[in-house]
C-alpha positions as CSV (number, residue, x, y, z in Angstrom):
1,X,10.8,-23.4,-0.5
2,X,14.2,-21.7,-1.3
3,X,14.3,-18.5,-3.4
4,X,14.4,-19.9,-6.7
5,X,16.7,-18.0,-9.0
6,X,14.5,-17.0,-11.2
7,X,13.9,-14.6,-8.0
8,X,17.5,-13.9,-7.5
9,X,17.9,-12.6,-11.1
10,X,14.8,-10.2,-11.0
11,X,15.9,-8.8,-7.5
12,X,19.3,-8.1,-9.5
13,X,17.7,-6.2,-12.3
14,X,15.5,-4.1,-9.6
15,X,17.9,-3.4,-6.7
16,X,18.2,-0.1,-5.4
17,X,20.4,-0.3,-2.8
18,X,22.9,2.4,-2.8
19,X,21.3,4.3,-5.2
20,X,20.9,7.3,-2.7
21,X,23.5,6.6,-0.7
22,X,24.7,4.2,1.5
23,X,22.8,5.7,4.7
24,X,18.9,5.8,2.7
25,X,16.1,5.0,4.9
26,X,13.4,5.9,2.3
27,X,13.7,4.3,-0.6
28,X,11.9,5.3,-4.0
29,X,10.2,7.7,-2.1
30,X,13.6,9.9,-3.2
31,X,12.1,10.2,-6.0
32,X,8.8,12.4,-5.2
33,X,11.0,15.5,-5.1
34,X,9.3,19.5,-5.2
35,X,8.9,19.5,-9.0
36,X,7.1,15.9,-8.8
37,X,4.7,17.6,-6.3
38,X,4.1,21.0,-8.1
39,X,3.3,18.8,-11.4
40,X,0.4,16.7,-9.3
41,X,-1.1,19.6,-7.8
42,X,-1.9,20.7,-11.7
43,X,-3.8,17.4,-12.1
44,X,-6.6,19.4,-9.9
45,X,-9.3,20.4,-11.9
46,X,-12.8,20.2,-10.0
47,X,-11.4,19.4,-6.4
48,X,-13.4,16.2,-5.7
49,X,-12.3,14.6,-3.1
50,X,-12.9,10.7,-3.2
51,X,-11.8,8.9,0.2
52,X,-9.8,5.6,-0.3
53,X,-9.6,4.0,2.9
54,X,-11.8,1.4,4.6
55,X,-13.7,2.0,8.2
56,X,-11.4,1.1,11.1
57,X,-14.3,-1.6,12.6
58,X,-13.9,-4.6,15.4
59,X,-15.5,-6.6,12.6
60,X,-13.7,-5.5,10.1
61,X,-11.0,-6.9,7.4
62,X,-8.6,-9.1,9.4
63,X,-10.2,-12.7,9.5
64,X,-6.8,-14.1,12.2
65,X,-5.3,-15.9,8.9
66,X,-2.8,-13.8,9.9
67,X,-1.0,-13.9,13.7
68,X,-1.6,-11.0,15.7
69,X,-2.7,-8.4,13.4
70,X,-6.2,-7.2,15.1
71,X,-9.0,-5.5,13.8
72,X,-9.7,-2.1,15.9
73,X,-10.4,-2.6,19.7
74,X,-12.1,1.0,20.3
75,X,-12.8,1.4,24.2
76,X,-14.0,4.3,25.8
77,X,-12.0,5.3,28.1
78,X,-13.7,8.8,29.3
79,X,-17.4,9.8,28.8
80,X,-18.9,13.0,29.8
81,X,-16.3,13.4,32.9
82,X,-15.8,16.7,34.1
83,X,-12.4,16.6,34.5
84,X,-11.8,19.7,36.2
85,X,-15.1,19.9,38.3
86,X,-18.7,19.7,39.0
87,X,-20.4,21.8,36.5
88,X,-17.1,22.3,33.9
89,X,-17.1,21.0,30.3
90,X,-16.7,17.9,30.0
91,X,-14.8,15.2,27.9
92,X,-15.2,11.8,26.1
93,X,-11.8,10.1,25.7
94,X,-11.1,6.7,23.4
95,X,-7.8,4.4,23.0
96,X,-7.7,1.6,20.2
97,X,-5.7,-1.3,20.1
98,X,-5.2,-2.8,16.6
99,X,-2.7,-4.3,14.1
100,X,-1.0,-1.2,12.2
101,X,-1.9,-3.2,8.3
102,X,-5.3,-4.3,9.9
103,X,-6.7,-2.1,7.8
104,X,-6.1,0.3,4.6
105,X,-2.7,0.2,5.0
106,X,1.4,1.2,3.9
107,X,3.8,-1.9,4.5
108,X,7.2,0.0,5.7
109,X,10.1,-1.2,4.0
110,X,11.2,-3.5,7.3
111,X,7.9,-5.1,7.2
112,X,9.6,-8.2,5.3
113,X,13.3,-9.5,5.1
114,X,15.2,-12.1,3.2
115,X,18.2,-13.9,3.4
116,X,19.1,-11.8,6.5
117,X,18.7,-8.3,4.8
118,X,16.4,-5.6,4.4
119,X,15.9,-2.5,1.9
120,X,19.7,-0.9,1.5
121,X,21.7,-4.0,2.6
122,X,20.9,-3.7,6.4
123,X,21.1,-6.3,8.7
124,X,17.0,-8.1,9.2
125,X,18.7,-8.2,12.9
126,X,18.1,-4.8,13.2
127,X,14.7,-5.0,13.9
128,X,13.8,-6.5,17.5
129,X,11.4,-6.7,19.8
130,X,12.3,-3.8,22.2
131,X,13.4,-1.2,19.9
132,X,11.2,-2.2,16.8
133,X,12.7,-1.3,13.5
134,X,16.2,1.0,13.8
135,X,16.1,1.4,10.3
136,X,13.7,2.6,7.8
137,X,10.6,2.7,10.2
138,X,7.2,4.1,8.5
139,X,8.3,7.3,10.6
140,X,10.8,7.8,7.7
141,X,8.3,8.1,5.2
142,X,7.2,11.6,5.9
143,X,4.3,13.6,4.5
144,X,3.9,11.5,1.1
145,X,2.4,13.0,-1.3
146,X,2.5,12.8,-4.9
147,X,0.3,12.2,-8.5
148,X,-1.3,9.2,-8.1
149,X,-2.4,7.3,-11.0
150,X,-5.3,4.5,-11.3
151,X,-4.4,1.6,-13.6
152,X,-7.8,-0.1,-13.4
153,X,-7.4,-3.4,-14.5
154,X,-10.4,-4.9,-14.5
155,X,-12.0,-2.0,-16.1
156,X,-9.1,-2.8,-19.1
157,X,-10.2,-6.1,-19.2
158,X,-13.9,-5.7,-19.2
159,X,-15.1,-6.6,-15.7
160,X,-16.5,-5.3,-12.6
161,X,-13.6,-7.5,-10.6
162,X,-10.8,-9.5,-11.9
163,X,-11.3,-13.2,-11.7
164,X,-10.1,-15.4,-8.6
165,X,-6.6,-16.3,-8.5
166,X,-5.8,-14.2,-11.2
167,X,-2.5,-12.9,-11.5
168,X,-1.7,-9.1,-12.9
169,X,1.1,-9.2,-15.4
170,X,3.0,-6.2,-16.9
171,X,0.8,-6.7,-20.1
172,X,-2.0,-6.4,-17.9
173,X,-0.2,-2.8,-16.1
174,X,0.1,-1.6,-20.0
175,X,-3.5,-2.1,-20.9
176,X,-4.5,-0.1,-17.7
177,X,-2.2,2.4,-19.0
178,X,-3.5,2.9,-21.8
179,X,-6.7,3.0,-20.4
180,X,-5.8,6.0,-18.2
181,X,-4.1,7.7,-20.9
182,X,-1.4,8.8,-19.6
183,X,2.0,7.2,-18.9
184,X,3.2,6.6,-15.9
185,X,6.0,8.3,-14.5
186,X,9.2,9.1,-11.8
187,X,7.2,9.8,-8.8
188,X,4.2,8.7,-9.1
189,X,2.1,6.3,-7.4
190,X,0.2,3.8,-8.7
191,X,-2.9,2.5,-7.6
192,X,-3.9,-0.7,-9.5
193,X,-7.7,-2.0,-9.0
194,X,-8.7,-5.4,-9.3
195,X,-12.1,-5.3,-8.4
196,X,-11.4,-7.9,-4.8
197,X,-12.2,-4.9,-2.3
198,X,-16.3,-5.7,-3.6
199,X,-16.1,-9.0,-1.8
200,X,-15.3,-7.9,1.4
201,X,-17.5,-4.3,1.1
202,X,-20.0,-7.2,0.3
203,X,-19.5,-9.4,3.9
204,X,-17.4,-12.4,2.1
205,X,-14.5,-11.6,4.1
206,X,-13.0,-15.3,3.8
207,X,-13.6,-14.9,0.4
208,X,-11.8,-11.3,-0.1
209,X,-8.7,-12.5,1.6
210,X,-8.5,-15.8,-0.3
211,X,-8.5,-17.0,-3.1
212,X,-7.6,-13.4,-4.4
213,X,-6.4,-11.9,-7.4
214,X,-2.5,-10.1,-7.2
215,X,0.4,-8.9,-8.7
216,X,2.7,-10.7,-10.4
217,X,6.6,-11.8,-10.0
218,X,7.2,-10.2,-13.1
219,X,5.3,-6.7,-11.9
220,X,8.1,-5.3,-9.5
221,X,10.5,-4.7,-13.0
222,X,7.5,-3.0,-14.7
223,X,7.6,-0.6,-11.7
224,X,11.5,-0.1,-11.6
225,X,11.3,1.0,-15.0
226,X,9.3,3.5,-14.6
227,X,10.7,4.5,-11.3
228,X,7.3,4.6,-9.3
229,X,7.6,6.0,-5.8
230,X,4.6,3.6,-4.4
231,X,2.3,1.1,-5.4
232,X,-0.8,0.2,-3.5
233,X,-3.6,-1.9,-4.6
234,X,-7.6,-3.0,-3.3
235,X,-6.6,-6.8,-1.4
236,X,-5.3,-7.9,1.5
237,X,-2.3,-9.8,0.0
238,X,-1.0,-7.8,-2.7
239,X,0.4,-10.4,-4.9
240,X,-1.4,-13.1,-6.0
241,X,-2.6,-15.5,-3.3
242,X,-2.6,-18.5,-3.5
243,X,0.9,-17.6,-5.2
244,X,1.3,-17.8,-8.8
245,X,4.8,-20.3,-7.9
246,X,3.7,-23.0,-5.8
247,X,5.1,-22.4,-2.6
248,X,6.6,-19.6,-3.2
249,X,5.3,-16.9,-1.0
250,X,5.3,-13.4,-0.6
251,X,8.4,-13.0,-3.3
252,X,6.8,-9.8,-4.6
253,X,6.5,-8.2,-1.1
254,X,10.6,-8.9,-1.1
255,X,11.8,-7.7,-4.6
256,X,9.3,-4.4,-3.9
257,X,10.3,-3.5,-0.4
258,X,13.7,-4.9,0.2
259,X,14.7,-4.7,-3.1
260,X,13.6,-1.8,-4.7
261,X,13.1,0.2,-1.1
262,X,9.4,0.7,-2.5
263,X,6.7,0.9,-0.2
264,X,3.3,-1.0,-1.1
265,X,-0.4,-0.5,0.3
266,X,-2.9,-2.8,0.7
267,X,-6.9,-3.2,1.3
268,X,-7.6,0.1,-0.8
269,X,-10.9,0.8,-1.4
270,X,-10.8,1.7,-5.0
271,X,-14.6,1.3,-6.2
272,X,-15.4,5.0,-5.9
273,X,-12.4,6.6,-7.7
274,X,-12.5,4.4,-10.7
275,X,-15.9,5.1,-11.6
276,X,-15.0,9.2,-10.9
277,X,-11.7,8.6,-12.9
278,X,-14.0,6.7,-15.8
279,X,-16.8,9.7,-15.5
280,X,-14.2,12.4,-15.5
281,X,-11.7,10.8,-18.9
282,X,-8.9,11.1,-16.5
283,X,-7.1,8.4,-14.0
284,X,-4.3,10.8,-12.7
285,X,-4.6,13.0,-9.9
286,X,-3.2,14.5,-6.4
287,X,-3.2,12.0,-4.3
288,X,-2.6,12.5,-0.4
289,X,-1.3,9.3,2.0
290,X,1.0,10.1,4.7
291,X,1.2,7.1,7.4
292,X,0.9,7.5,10.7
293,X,4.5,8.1,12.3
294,X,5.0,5.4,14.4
295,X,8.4,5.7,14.9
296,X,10.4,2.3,14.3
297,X,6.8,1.0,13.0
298,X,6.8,-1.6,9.6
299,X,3.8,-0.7,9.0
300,X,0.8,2.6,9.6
301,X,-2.4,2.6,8.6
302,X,-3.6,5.4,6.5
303,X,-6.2,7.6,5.0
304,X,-5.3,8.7,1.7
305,X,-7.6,10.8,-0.6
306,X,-7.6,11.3,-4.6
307,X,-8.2,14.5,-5.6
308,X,-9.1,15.2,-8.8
């Protein structure tokens, strides 16, 4: 199906490109400047540390629905070998194949195109085979760190994990908000919690991946207004999958990445922190996700921690 121009319209009202310059490669992460960083390090009051990512496992989130992107293959490659010599310490070595988003997860800003573009106006060409992407690889992104903010959503609406299918709207962000008490703000990230990561932490993994709650077409604006530096959120598909326009697919992946330059996360685990951030009266805090470097990459897995 075509880009409708209902699509068209929003990526008008959201487009970044040029906004820091003609030669950005990072996006809304401009926005996480020194001040932005000295404010989230005040969020820190106890220092708990809650851990957001999922185990890197062979059996883990990645069902094949999707081409090519692995779970972990860990081999040993060394065990015990005295490298240097009878009798000298020895070493255990490992290597790992896997898809970069097989896991908890940043999607770069190349990891989608449309109409032959990506984030700033640059060519989709640009990215190949050989020299992965030229522009605005995950490398880019840097040591990202910023206040991170928890809109739990199904917490706002009264339930452990939203319903299949459903699809978060801007009302739905708002309620959160006001949930967290606090409004979001230029810089931050926002983490918003569905409840979806519970089906696969409980084995369904079919049943986490689909049908599976997501944000909306109408979500992306919601974040340009507040200027959000990141969004990340507990699924595998971000948006709302089956999507919410009948064969329209992955449009929110476009307006958010290419669009807006604004990198998105996916399979979060979120469980822990929303019950420390509804224990604790607070849903804003330090939050620490750099991705991996991999230079020219659209994608890193990552490790981030709230800390609170």
């Amino acid at each position: 199906m075509p880009l409708p121009a209902e699509f068209h319209e929003i990526a008008k009202r959201v487009n970044n490109w040029g906004r820091w310059g003609t030669e950005d490669e990072i996006g809304t992460l401009n926005l996480i400047t020194d001040a932005v960083v000295r404010e989230a390090a005040a969020t820190i009051r106890t220092g708990r540390r809650v851990p957001l990512a999922v185990p890197l496992r062979q059996d883990g989130i990645q069902t094949g629905m999707i081409p090519g992107r692995v779970n972990p293959l860990h081999t040993m490659i060394a065990v015990n070998f005295e490298i240097f010599g009878p009798d000298t310490v020895a070493t255990s070595d490992d290597a790992v194949t896997m898809g970069l988003q097989a896991g908890t997860h940043w999607d770069g800003l190349t990891h989608v195109s449309h109409s032959g573009r990506i984030y700033n106006g640059r060519p989709a060409d640009s990215i190949t085979s050989h020299d992965r992407a030229a522009f605005s690889g995950i490398d880019k992104a840097g040591p990202l760190v910023s206040r991170g903010v928890l809109l739990d959503v199904a917490r706002a609406r009264g339930a452990g994990r939203l319903p299949e299918g459903h699809v978060v709207t801007p009302e739905d962000l708002d309620a959160a908000e006001e949930l967290a008490g606090t409004r979001v703000r230029s810089g931050d990230i926002v983490l918003v919690r569905t409840g979806q990561i519970q089906r696969y932490l409980a084995g369904e993994k079919e049943a986490y991946a689909f049908p599976s709650p997501g944000l909306s077409l109408r979500t992306p604006e919601w974040f340009h207004a507040r200027d959000v530096a990141a969004v990340a959120n507990d699924t595998l598909t971000f948006e709302a999958f089956p999507p919410e326009i009948e064969d329209l697919w992955m449009p929110v992946h476009a307006l958010d990445l290419v669009e807006m330059g604004m990198l998105q996360g996916q399979n979060w685990n979120l469980e822990e922190l929303s019950e420390a951030c509804a224990e604790e009266g607070r849903h804003a805090f330090l939050l620490s996700a750099p991705p991996e470097p991999f230079v020219g990459g659209t994608g890193s897995p990552v490790a981030p921690v709230a800390i609170l």
